[in-house]
VONULUM-482844 format. One line per field, with one value per atom (N, C-alpha, C, CB): x, y negated, z; atom name; chain; residue number from 1; residue in three letters. Coordinates in steps of 0.02 Angstrom, whole numbers, plus 32768, in hexadecimal, padded with zeros to 4 digits. Glycine has a CB too. Layout:
<sites>
x <- (X:...)
y <- (Y:...)
z <- (Z:...)
dovex <- (CA:...)
romi <- (A:...)
torlo <- (NUM:...)
lodren <- (ala:...)
</sites>
This chain:
<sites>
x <- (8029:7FEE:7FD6:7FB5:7FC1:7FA7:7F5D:7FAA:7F4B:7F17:7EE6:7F1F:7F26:7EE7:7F11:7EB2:7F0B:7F1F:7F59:7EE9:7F93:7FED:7FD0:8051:7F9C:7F8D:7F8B:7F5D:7FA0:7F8B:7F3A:7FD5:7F33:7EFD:7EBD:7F15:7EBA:7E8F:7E78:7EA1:7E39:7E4E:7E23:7E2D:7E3F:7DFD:7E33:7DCC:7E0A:7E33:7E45:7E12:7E74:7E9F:7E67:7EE0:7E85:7E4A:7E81:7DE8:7E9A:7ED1:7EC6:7EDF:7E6E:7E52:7E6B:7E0B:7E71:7E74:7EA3:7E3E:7EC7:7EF2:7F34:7EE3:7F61:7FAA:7FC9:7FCE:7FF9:8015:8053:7FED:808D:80C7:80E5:80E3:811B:8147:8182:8142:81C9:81E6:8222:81D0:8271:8296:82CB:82AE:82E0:830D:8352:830D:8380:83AB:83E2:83B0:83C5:840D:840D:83FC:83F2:83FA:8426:83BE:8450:848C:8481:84B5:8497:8489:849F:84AA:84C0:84DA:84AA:852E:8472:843F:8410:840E:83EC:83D7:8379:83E4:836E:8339:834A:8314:830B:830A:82C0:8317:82D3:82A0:826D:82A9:822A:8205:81D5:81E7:81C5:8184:814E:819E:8112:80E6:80BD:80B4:80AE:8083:804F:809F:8000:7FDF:7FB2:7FAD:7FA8:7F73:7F2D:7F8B:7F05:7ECB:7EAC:7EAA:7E8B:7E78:7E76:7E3F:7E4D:7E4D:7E8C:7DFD:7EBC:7EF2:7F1D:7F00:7F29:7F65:7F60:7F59:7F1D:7F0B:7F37:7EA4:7F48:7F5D:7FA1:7F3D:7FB5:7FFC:801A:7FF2:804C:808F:80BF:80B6:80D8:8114:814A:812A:8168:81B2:81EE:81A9:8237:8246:826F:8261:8278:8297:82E3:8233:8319:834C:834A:83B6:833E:832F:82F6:834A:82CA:8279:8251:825C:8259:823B:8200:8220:81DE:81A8:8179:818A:8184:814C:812E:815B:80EA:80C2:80C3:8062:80CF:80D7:809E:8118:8078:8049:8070:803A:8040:8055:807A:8002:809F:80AA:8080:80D1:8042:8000:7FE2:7FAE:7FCB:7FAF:7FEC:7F92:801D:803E:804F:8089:8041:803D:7FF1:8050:7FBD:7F7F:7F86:7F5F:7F8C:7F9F:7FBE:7FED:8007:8022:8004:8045:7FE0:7FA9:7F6D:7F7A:7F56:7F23:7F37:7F2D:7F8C:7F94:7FAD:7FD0:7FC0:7FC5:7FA4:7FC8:7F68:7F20:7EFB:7EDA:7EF6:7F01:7F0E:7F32:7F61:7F8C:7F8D:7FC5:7F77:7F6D:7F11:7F80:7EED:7EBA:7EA9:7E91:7EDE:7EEF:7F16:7F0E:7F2C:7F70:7F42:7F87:7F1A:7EF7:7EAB:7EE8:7E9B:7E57:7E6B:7E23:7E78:7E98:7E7C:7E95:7E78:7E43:7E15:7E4C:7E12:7DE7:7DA2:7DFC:7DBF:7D8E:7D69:7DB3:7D97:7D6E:7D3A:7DAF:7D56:7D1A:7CEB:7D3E:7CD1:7CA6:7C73:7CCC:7C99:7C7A:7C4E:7CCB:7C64:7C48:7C0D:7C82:7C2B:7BFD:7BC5:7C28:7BE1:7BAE:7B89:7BC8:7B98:7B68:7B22:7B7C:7B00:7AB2:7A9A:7A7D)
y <- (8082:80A4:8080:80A8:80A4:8093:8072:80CA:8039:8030:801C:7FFD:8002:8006:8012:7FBE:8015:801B:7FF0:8007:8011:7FEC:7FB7:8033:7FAA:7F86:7F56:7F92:7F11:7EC1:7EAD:7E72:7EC6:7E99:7EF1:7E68:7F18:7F45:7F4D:7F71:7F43:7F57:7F91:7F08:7FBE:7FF3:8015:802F:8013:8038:8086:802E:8098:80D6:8103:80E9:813F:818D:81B2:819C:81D3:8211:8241:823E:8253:8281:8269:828A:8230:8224:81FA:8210:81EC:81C0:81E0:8172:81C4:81D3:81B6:81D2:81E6:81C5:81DE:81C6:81AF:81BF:81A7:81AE:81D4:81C8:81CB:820D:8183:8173:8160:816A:8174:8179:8149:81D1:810F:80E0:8114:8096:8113:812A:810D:811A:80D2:80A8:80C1:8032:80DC:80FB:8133:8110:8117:813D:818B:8112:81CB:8202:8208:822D:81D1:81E2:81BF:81C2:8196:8168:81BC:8118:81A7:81E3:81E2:81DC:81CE:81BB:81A3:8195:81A1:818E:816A:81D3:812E:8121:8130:80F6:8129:8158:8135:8190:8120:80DE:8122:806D:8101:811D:80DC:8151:80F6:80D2:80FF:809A:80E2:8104:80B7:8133:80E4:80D4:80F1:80E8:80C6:80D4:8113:807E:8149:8162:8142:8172:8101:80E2:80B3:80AE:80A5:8080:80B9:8069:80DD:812A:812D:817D:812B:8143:8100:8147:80D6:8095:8081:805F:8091:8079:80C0:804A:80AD:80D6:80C0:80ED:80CE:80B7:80AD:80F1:8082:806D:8054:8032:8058:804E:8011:8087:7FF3:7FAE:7F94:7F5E:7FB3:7F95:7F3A:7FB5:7F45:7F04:7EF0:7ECE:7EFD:7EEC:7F16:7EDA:7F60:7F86:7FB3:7F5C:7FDA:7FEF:7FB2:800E:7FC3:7FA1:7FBE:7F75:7FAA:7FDD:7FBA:7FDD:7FF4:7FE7:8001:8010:7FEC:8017:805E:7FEC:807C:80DD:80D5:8122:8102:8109:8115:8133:8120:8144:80FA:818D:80E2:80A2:8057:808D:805F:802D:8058:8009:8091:809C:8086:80EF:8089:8077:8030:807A:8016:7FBA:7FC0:7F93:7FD1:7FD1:7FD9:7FF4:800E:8035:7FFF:80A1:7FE1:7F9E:7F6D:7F70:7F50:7F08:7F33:7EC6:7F57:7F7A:7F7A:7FAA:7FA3:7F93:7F37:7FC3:7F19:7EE7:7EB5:7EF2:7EC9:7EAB:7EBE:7EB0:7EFE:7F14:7EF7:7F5C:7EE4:7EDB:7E99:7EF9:7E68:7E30:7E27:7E19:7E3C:7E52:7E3B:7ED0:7E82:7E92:7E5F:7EE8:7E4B:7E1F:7DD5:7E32:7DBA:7D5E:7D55:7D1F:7D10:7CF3:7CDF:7CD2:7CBD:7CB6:7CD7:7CAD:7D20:7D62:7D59:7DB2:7D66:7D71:7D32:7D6B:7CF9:7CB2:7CC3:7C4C:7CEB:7CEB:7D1E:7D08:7D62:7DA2:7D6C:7DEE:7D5B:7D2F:7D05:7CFA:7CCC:7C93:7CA8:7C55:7CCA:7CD7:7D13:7CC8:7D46:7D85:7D65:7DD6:7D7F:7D99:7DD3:7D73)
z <- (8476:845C:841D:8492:83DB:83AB:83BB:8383:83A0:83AF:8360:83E9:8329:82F3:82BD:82E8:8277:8233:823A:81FB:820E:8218:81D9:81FB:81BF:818A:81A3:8166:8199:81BF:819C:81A1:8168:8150:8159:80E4:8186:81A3:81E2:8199:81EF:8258:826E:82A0:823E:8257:8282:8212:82C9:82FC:82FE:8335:8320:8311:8316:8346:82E3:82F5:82D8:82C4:8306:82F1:82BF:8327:82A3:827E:8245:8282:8229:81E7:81DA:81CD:81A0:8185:81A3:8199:8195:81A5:81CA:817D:8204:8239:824A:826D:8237:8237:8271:8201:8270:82CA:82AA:8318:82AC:82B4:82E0:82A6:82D6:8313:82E0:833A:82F7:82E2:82E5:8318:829E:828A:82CB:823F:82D8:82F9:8359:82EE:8361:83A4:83AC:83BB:83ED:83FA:8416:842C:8416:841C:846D:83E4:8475:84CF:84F2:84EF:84E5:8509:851C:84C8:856A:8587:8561:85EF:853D:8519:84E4:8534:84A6:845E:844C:842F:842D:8421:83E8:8429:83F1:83C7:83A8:83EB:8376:837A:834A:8339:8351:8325:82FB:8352:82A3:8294:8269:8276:8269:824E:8202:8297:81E2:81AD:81AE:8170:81A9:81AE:815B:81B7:816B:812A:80DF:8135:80EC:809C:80A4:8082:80BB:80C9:80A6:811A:80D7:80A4:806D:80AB:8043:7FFE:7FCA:7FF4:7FF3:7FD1:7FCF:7FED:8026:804C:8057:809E:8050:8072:8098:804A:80C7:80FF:80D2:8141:80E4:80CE:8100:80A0:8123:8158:8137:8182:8138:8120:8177:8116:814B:8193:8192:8185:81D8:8203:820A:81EE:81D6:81DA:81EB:81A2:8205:8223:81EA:825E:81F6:81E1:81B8:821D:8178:814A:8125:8125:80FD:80E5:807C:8121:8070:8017:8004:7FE9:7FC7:7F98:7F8A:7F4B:7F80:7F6D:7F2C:7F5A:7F0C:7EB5:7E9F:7E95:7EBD:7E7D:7E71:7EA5:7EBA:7EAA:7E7C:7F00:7E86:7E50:7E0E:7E6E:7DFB:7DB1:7DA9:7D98:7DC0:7DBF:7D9E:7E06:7DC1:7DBF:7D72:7E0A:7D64:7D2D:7CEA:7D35:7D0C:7CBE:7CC0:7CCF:7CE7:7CEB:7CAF:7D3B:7CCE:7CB2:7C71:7CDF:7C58:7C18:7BEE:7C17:7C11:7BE2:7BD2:7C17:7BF7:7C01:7BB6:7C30:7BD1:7BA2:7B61:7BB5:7B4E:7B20:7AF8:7B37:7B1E:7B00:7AF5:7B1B:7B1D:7B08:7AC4:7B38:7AC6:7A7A:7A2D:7A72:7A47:7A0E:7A09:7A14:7A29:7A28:7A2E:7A6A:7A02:7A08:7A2B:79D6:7A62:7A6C:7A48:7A81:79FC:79EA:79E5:79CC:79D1:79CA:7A05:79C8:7A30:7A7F:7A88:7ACC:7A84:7A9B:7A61:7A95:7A1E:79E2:7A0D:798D:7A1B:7A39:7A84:7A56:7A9C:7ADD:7AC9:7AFB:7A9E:7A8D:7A58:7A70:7A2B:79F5:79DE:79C5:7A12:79FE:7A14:7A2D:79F4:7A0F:7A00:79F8)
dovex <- (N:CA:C:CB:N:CA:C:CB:N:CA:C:CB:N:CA:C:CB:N:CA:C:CB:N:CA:C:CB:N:CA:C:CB:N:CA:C:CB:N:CA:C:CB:N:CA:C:CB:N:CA:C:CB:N:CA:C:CB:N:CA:C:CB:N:CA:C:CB:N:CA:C:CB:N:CA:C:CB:N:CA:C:CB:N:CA:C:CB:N:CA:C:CB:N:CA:C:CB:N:CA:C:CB:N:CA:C:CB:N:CA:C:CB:N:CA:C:CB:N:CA:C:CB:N:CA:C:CB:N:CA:C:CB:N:CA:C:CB:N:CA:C:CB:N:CA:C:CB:N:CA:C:CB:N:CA:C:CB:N:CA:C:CB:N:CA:C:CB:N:CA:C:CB:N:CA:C:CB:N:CA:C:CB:N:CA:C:CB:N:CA:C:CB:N:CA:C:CB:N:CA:C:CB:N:CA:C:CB:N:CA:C:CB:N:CA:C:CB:N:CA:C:CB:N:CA:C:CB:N:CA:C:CB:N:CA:C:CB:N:CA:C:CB:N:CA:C:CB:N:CA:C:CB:N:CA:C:CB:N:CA:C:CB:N:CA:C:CB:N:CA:C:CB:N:CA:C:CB:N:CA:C:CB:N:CA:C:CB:N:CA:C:CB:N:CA:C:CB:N:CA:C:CB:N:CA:C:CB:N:CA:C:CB:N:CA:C:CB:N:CA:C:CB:N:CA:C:CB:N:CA:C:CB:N:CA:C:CB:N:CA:C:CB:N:CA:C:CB:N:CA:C:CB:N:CA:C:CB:N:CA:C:CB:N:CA:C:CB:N:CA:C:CB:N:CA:C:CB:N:CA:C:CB:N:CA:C:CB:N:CA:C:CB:N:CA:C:CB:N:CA:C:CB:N:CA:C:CB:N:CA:C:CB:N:CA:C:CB:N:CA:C:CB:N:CA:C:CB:N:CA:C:CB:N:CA:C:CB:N:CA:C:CB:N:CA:C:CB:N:CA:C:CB:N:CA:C:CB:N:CA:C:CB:N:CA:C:CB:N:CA:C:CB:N:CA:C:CB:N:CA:C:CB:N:CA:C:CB:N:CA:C:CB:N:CA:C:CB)
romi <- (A:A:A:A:A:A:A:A:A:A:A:A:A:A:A:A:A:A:A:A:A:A:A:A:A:A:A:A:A:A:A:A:A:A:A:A:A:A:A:A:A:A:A:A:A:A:A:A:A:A:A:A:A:A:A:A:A:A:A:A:A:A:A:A:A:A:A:A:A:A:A:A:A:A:A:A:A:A:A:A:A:A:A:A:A:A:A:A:A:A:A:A:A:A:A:A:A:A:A:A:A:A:A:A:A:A:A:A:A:A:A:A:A:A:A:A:A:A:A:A:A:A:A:A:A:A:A:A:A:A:A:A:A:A:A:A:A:A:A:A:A:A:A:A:A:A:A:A:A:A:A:A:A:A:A:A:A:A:A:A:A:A:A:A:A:A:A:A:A:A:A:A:A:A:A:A:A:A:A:A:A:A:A:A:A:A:A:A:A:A:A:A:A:A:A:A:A:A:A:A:A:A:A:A:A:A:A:A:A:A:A:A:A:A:A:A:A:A:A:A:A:A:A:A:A:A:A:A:A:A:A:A:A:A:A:A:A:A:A:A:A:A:A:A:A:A:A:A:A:A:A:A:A:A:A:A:A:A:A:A:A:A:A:A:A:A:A:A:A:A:A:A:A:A:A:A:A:A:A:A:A:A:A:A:A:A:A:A:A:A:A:A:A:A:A:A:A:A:A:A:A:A:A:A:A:A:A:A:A:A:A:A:A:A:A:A:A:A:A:A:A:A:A:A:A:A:A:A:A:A:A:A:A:A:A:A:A:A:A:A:A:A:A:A:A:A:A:A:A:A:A:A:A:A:A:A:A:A:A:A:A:A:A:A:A:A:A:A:A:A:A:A:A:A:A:A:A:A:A:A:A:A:A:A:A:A:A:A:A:A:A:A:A:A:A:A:A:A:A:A)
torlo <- (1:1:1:1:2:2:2:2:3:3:3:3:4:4:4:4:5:5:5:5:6:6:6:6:7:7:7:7:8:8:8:8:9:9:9:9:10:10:10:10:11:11:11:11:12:12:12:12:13:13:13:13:14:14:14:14:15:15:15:15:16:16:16:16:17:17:17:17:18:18:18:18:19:19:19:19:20:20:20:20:21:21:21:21:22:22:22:22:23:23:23:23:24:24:24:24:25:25:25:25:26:26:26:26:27:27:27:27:28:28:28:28:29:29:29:29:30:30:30:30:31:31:31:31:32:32:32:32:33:33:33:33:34:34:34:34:35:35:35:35:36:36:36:36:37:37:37:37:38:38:38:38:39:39:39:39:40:40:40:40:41:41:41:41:42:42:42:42:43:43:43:43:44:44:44:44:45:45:45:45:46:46:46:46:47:47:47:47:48:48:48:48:49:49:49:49:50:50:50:50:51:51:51:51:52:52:52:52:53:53:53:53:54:54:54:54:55:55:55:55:56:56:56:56:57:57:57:57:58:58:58:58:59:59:59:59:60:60:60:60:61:61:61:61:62:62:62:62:63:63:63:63:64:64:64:64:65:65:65:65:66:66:66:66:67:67:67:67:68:68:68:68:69:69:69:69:70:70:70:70:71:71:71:71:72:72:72:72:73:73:73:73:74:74:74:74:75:75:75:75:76:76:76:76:77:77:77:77:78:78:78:78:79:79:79:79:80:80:80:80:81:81:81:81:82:82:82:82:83:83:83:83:84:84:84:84:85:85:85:85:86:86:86:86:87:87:87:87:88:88:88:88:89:89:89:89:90:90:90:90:91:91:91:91:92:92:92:92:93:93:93:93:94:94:94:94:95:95:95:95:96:96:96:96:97:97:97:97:98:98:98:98:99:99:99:99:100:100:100:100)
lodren <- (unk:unk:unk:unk:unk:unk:unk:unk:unk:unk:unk:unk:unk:unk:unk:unk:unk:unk:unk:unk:unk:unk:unk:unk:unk:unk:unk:unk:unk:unk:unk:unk:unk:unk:unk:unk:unk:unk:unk:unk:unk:unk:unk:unk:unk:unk:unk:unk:unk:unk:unk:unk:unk:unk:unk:unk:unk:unk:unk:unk:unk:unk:unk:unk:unk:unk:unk:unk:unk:unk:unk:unk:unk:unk:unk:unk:unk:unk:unk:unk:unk:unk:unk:unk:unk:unk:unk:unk:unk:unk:unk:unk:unk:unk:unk:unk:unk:unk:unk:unk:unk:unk:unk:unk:unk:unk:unk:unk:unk:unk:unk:unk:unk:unk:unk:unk:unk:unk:unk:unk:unk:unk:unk:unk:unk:unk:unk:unk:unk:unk:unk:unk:unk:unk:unk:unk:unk:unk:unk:unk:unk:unk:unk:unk:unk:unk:unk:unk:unk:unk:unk:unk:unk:unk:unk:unk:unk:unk:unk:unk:unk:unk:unk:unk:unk:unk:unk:unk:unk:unk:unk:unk:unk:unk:unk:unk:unk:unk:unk:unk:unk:unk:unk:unk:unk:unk:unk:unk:unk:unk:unk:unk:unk:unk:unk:unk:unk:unk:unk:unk:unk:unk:unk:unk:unk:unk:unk:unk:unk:unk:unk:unk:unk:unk:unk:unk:unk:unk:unk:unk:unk:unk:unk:unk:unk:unk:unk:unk:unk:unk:unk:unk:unk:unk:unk:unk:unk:unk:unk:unk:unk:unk:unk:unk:unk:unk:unk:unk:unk:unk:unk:unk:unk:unk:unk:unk:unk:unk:unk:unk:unk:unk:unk:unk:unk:unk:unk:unk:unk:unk:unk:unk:unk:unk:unk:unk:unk:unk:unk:unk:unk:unk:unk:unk:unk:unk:unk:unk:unk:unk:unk:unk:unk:unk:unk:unk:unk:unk:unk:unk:unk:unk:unk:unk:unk:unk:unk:unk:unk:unk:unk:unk:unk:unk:unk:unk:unk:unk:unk:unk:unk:unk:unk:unk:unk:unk:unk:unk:unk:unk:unk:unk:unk:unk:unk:unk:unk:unk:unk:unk:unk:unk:unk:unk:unk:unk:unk:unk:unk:unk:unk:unk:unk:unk:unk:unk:unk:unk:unk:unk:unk:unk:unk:unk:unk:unk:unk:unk:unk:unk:unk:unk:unk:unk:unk:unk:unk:unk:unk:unk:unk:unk:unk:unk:unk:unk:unk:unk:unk:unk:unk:unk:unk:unk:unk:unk:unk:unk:unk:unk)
</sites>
């Protein structure tokens, strides 16, 4: 039984209404066994908006950032980097130290 967010660093306990909850059957189970195994994992609502499931062989179910949220990130250190580029430090410590 699910009891909270597949997130390690979340503990908001399970609520089937919201967030995403995927059910999983290991590729490696034999078709002649009289049963299959079935795991479930869920994400909490603001967890989904962030994470996505990933199945990693041997390491089981792990959770990745979404593609929306790491182009996010990208377009961050971009801008970033770009406004570092263009503003020496010097400029920047004058704009800091010496406006009034």
């Amino acid at each position: 039984m699910l009891e909270k967010c597949s997130n390690p660093e979340c503990d908001l306990p399970f609520d089937y209404r919201e967030g995403r909850l995927v059910r999983f059957s290991p590729a490696d189970t034999k078709p002649s066994e009289p049963f299959h195994c079935v795991e479930h994992f869920w994400l909490c609502g603001k967890c989904s908006e962030r994470y996505v499931f990933a199945h990693e062989r041997g390491a089981g179910m792990k959770i990745r950032l979404h593609p929306a949220a790491m182009r996010a990130i990208e377009e961050i250190k971009s801008l970033y980097s770009d406004f570092v580029r263009h503003e020496p430090k010097k400029q920047i410590n004058e704009k800091i130290f010496h406006d009034d």
